[in-house]
MINU-677283 format. One record per residue (C-alpha): residue number from 1; residue in one letter; x, y, z. Coordinates in nm, 2 decimals. Layout:
residues N
SITE     k   r        u        v        w
SITE   NUM   A        X        Y        Z
...
This chain:
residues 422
SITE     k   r        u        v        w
SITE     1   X    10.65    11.69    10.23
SITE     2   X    10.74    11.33    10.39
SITE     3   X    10.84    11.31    10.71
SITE     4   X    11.12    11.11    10.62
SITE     5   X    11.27    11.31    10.39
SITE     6   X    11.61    11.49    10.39
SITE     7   X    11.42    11.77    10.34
SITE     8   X    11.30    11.78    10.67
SITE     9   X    11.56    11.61    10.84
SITE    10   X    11.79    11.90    10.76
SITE    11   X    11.50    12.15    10.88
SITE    12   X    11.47    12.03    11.25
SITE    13   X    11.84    12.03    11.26
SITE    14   X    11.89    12.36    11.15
SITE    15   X    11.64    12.48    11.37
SITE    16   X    11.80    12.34    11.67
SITE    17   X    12.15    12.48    11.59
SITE    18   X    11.96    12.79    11.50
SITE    19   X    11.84    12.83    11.86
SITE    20   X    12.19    12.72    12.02
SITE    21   X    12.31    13.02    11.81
SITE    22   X    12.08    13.26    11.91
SITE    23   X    12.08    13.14    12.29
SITE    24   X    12.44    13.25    12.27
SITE    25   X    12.34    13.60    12.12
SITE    26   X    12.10    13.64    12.30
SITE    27   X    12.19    13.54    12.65
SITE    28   X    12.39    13.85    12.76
SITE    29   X    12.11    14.04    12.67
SITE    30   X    11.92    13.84    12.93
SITE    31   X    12.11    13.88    13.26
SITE    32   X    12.03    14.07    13.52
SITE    33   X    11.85    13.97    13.85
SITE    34   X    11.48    14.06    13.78
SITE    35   X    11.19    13.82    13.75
SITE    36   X    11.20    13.90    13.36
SITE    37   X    11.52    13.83    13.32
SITE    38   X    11.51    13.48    13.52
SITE    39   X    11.19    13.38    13.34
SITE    40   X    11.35    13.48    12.94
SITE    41   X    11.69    13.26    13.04
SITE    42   X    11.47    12.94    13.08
SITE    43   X    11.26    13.01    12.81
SITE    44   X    11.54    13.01    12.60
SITE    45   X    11.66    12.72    12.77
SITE    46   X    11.31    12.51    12.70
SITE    47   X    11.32    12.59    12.33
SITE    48   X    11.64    12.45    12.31
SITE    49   X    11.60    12.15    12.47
SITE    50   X    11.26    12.16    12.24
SITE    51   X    11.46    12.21    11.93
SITE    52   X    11.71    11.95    12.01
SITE    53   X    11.46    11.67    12.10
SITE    54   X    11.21    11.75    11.80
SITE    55   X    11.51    11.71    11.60
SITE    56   X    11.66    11.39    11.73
SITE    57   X    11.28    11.26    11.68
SITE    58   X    11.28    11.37    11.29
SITE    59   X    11.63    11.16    11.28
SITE    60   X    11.52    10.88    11.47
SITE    61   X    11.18    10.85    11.27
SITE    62   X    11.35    10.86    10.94
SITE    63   X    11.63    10.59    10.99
SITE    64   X    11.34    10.36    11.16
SITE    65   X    11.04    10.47    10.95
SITE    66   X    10.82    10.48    11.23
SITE    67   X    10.61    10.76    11.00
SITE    68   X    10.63    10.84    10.67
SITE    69   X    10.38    11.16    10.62
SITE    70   X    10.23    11.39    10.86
SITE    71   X     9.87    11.24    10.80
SITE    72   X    10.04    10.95    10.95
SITE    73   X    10.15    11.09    11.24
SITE    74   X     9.83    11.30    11.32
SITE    75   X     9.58    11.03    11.23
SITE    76   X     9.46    11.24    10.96
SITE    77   X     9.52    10.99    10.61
SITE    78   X     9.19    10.84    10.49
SITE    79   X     9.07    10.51    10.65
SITE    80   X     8.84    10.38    10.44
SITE    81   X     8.92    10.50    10.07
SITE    82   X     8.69    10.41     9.83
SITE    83   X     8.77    10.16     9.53
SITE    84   X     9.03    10.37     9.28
SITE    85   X     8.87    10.34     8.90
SITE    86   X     9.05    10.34     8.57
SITE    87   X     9.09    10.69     8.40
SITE    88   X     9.06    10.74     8.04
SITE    89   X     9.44    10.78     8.05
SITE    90   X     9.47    10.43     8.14
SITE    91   X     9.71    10.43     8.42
SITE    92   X     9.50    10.21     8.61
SITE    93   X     9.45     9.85     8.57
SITE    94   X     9.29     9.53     8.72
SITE    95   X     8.99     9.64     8.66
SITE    96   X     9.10     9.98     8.85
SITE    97   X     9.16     9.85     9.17
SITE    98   X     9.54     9.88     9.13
SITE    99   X     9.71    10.27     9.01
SITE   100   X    10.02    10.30     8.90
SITE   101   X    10.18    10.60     9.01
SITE   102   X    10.50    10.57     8.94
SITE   103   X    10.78    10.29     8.74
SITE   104   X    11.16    10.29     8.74
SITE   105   X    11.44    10.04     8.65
SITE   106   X    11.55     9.84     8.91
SITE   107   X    11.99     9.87     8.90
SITE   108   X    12.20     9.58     9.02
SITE   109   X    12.56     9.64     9.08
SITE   110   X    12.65     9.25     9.00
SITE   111   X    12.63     9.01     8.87
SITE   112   X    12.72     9.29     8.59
SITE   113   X    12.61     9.66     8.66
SITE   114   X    12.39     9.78     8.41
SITE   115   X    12.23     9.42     8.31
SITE   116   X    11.87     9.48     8.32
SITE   117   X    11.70     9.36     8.63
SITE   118   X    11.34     9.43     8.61
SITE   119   X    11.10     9.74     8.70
SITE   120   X    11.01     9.88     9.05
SITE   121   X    10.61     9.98     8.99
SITE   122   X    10.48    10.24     9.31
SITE   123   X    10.12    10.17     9.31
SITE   124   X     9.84    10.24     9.52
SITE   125   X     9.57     9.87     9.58
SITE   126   X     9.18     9.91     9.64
SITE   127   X     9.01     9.65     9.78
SITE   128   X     8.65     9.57     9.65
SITE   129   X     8.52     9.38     9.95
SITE   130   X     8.63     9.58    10.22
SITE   131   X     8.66     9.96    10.07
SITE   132   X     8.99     9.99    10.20
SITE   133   X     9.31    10.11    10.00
SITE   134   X     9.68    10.17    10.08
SITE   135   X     9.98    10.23     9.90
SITE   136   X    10.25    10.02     9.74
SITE   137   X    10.56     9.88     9.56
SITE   138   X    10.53     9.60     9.29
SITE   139   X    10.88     9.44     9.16
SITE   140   X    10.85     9.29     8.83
SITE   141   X    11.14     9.10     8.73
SITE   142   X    11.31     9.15     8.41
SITE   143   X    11.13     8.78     8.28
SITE   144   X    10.80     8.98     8.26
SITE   145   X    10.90     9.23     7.98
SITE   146   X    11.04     8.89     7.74
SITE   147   X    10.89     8.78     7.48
SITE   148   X    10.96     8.44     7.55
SITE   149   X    10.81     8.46     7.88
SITE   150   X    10.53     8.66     7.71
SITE   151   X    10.31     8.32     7.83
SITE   152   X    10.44     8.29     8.18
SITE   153   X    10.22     8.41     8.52
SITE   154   X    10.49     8.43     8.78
SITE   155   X    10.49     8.41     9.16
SITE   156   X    10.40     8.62     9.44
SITE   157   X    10.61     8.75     9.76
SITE   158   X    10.39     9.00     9.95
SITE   159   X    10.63     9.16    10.18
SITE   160   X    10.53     9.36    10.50
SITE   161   X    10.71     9.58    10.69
SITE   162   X    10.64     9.66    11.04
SITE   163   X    10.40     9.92    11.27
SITE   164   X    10.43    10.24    11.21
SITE   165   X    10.65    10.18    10.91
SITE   166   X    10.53    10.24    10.57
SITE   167   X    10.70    10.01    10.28
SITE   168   X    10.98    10.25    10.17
SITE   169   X    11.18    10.08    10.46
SITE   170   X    11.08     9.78    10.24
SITE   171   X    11.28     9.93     9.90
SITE   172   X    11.57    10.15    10.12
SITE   173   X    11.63    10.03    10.43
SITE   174   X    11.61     9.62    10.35
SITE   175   X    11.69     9.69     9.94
SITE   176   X    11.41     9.36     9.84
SITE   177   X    11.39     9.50     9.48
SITE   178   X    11.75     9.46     9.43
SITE   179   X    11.84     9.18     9.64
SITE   180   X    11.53     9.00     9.42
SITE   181   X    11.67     9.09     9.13
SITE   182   X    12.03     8.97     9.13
SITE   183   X    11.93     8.69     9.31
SITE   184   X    11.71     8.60     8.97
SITE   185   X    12.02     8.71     8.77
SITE   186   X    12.24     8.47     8.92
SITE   187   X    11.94     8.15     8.91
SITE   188   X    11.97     8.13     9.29
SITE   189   X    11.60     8.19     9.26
SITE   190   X    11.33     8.19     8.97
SITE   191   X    11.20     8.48     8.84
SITE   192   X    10.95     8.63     9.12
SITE   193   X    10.68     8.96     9.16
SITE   194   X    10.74     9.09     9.48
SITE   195   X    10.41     9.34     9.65
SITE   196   X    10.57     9.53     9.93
SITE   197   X    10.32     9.68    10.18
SITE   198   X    10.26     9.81    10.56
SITE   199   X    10.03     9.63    10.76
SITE   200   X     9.94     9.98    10.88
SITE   201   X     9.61    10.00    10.62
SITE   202   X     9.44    10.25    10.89
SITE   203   X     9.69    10.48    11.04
SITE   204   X     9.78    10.58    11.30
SITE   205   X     9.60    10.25    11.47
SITE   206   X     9.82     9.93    11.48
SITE   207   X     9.54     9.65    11.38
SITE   208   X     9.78     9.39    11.37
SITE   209   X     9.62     9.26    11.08
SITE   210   X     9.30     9.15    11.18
SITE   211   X     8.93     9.18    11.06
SITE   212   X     8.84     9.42    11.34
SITE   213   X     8.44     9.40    11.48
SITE   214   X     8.30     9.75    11.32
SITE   215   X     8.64     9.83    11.23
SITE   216   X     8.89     9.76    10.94
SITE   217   X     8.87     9.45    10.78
SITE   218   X     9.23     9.40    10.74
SITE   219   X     9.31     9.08    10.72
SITE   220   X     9.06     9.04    10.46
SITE   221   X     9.20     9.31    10.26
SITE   222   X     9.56     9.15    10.24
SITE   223   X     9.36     8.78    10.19
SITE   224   X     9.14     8.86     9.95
SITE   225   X     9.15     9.24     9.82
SITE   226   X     9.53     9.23     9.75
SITE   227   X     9.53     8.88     9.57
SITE   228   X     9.24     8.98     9.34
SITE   229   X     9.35     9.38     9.25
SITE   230   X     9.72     9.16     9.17
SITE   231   X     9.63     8.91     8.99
SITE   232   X     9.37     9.11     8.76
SITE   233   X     9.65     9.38     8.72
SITE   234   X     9.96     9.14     8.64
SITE   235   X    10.06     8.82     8.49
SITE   236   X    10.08     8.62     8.86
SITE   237   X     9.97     8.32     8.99
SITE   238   X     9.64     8.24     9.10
SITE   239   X     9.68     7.96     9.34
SITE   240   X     9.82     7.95     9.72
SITE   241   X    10.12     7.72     9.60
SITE   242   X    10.21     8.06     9.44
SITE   243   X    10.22     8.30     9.70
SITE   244   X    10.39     8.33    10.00
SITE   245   X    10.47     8.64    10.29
SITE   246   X    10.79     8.76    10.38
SITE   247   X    10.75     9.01    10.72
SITE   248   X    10.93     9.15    10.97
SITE   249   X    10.81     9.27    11.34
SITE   250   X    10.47     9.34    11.36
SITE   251   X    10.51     9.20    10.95
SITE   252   X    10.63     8.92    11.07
SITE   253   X    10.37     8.83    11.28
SITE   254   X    10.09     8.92    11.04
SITE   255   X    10.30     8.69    10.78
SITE   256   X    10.27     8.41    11.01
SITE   257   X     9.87     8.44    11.10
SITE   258   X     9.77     8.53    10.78
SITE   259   X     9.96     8.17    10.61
SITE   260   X     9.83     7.99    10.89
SITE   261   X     9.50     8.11    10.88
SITE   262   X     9.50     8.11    10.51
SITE   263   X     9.64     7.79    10.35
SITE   264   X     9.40     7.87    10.05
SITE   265   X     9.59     8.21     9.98
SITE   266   X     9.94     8.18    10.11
SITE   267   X    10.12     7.78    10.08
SITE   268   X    10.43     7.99    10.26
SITE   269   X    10.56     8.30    10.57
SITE   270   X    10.92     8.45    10.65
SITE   271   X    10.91     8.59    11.00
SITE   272   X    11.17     8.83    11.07
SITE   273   X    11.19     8.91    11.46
SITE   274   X    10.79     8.83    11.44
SITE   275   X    10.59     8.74    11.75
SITE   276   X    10.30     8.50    11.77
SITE   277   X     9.98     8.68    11.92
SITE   278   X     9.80     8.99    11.82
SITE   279   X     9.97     9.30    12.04
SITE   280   X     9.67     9.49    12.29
SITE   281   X     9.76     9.85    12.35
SITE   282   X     9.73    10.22    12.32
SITE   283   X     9.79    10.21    11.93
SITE   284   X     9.55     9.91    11.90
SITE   285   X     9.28    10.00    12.07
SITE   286   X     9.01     9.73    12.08
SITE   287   X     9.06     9.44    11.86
SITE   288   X     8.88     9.19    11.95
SITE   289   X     8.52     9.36    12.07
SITE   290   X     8.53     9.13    12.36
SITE   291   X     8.47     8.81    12.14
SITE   292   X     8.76     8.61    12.33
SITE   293   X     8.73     8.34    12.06
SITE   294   X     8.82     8.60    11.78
SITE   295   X     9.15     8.67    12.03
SITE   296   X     9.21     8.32    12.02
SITE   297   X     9.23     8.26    11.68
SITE   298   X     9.45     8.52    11.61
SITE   299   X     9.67     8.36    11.87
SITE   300   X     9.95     8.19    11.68
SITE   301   X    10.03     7.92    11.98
SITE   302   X     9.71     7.86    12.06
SITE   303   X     9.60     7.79    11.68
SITE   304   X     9.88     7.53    11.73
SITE   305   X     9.76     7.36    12.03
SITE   306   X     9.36     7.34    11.96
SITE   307   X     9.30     7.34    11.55
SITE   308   X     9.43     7.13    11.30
SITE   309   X     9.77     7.21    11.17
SITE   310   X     9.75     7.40    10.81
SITE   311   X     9.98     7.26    10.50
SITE   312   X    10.19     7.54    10.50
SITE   313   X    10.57     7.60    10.53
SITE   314   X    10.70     7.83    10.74
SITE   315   X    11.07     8.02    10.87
SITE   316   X    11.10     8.20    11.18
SITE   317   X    11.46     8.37    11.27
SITE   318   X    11.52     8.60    11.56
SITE   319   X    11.88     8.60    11.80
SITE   320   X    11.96     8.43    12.11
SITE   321   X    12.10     8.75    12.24
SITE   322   X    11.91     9.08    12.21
SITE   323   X    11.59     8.96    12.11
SITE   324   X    11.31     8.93    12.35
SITE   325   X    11.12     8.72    12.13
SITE   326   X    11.38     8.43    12.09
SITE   327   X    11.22     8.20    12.35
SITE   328   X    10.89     8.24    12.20
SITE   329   X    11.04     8.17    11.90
SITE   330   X    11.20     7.84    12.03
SITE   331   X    10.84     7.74    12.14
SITE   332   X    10.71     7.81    11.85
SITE   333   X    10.89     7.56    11.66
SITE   334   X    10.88     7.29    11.90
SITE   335   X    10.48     7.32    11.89
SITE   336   X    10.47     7.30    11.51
SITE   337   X    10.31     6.93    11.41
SITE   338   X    10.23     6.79    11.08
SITE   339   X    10.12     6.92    10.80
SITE   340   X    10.27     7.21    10.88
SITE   341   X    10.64     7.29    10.84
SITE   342   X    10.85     7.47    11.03
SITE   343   X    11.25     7.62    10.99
SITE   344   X    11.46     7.88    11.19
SITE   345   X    11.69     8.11    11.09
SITE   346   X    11.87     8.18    11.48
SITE   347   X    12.17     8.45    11.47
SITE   348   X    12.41     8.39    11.79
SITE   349   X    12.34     8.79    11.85
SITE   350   X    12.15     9.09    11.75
SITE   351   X    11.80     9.35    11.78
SITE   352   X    11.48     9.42    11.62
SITE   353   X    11.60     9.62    11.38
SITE   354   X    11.72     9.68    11.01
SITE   355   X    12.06     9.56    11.04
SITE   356   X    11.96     9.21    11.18
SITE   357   X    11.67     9.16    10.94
SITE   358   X    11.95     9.24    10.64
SITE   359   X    12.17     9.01    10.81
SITE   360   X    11.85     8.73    10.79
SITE   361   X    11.80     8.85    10.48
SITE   362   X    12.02     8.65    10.24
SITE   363   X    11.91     8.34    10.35
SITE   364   X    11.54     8.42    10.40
SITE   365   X    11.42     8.58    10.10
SITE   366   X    11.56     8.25     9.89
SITE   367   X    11.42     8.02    10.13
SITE   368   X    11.11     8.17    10.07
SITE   369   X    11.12     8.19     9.69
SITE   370   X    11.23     7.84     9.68
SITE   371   X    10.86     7.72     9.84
SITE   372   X    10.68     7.86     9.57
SITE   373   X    10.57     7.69     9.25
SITE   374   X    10.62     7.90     8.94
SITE   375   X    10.23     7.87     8.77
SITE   376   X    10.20     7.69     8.47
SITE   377   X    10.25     7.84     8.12
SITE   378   X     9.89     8.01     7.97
SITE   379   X     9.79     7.86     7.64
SITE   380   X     9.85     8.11     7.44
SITE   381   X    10.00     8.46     7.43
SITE   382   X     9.71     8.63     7.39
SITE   383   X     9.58     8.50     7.68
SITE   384   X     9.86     8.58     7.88
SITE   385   X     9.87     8.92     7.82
SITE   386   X     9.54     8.95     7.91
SITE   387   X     9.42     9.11     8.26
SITE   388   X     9.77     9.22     8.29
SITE   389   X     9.90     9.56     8.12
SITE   390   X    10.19     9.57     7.89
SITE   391   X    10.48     9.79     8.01
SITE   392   X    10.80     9.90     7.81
SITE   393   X    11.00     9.57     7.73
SITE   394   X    11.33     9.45     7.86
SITE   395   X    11.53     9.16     7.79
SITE   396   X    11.75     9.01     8.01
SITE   397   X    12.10     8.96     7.91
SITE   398   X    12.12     8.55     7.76
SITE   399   X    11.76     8.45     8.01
SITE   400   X    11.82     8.05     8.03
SITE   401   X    11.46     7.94     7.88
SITE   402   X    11.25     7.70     8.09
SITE   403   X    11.43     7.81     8.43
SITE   404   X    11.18     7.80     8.71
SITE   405   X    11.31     7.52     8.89
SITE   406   X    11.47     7.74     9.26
SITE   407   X    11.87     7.66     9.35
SITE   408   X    11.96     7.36     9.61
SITE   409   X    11.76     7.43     9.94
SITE   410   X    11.90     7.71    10.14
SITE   411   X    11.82     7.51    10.45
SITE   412   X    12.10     7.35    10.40
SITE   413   X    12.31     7.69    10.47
SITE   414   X    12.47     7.75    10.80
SITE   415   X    12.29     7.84    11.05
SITE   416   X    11.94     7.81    10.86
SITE   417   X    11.79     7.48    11.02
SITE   418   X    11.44     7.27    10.91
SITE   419   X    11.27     7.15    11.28
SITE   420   X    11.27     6.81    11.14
SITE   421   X    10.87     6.79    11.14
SITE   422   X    10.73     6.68    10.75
């Protein structure tokens, strides 16, 4: 049973009302003025206040995500699963790297509430290079199931969620499925996969996505693993023109250094309340092996001052009141140069948490969408279909044929701003 479940949520508090009730049985029972007596009254009183805080935790984990399974928690989940092969039931595909666990509809409630809007796929990835695996969503957009599309690869959002959060926050607490899918059933966007992850790929250890000396080779697995187990399991684009990251937190920051580091995989990053160096501490451990220019280079402000700016597009958004990261944001931007692109997405208030990042949200995810090119149409049908597995079909209510082309720039929004650098 997930940690995050109501399930448990309703356990813990039961239990801690449970021991306020029986403190109140039991405590007449208790008096007297013997050592006994005195030592039973504060045991009662320590498994309350026991109760109580073990409760408020299972709350407070839930609503945040910090942990989504007790193998998470206790460090016990697998670090280093091996590649997942195809069964003979053929619920694997890719070449079995990627294992479909689960599919559901995707619901909008407008444009028009019951007007198909895609599939939400729960999947686990395998990564051939570097043996690691981890769980995930895939959002296939209702395009993928028509026939007239039957030709089409589509692009690529890989969204991250932040440390210790697993990418259920990514489908309930920040709703990307949905908010992707009516924004392709109104043409604000063109029709988009979305891959929603945590950058947590060995919990409980934060690596904050990097290639870690006789460690997890993170960033490789979300640079090289993930596009290849995607692209060999769906109809998706190839190319870094087609595939950008959307993060937020310690996502965020991992959206950032991977684009940056990766022009050849990712042409563009959403940072959400990100920062702009790899975090050093108790849930890290040691990232770097002492190699100081490895620690460098994952160093987002010092890739801007000492290496050649990458041909990538970028947004960063964070608040000028209850952030801490807003001045390192501002610094950010000013030290973006040519090739490289920057916007920001600056709210007059709020925190690093849910309710800001859905407040960034509306303007973000299109923004992002809008910087990606749709791939070009396969040859044939037959070709299109192949490498990519064929799921129960729906059509889209009237789909305008040939729409790829993304709505005016949301830049242009209030309060979304380019840093005026080409």
């Amino acid at each position: 049973m997930g940690l995050t479940t109501a399930h448990v949520q309703v356990l813990f508090v039961a239990l801690a009302v449970g021991g306020l009730v029986a403190t109140v049985w039991l405590w007449p029972r208790l008096s007297g003025p013997s050592w006994r007596s005195v030592a039973a009254r504060a045991g009662v009183l320590v498994a309350d206040q026991a109760l109580l805080m073990l409760a408020i935790a299972v709350v407070v984990n839930a609503y945040f995500g910090f942990f989504g399974s007790w193998g998470d928690l206790l460090g016990t989940n697998a670090t280093d699963a091996p590649a997942i092969m195809a069964d003979p039931a053929g619920t694997a595909a890719g070449g079995g790297l990627v294992r479909v666990l689960d599919s559901r509809p995707v619901r909008v409630t407008r444009p028009k509430a019951g007007l198909p809007a895609g599939r939400l796929e729960q999947v686990t990835i395998a990564g051939a290079r570097t043996g690691l695996s981890s769980s995930a969503y895939v959002y296939l957009p209702p395009q993928y199931f028509d026939p007239r599309y039957a030709g089409r690869r589509f692009p690529v959002i890989l969204g991250l969620t932040g440390y210790p959060g697993d990418e259920e926050n990514l489908v309930s607490r920040l709703d990307l499925p949905t908010r992707a899918a009516t924004s392709i059933l109104t043409h604000e966007i063109g029709p988009t996969v979305l891959v929603l992850m945590r950058p947590t790929i060995a919990p409980p250890r934060d690596t904050e996505c990097v290639d870690v000396p006789g460690g997890p080779q993170v960033e490789t697995y979300f640079t090289a693993d993930v596009p290849r187990a995607v692209t060999a399991a769906f109809r998706v684009g190839t190319g870094a023109a087609n595939w950008g990251i959307l993060g937020d937190s310690t996502g965020g920051y991992c959206a950032l250094k991977l684009t940056m580091r990766h022009p050849d995989t990712f042409s563009a990053a959403v940072s959400l309340s990100g920062y702009f160096h790899a975090l050093v501490d108790v849930t890290t451990g040691d990232l770097f092996g002492g190699n100081r220019r490895l620690q460098d280079e994952n160093d987002l402000m010092w890739r801007l001052a000492n290496l050649p700016a990458p041909p990538v597009s970028v947004l960063v958004a964070s608040s000028r009141q209850g952030e801490s990261g807003y001045r390192a944001t501002t610094e950010f931007t000013a030290a973006v140069r040519a090739p490289m692109r920057v916007s920001s997405l600056i709210l007059p208030s709020g925190g690093h948490n849910f309710a800001t990042w859905n407040r960034e949200l509306p303007q973000a995810l299109p923004w992002l969408a809008q910087q990606l090119h749709a791939p070009a149409q396969t040859p044939s049908r037959a070709a299109s279909e192949k490498g990519g597995r064929r799921l129960a079909r729906e059509s889209p209510r009237r789909p305008r044929p040939g729409r790829h082309s993304p709505a005016p720039k949301v830049a242009k929004r209030r309060g979304l701003r380019p840093a005026g650098r080409a």
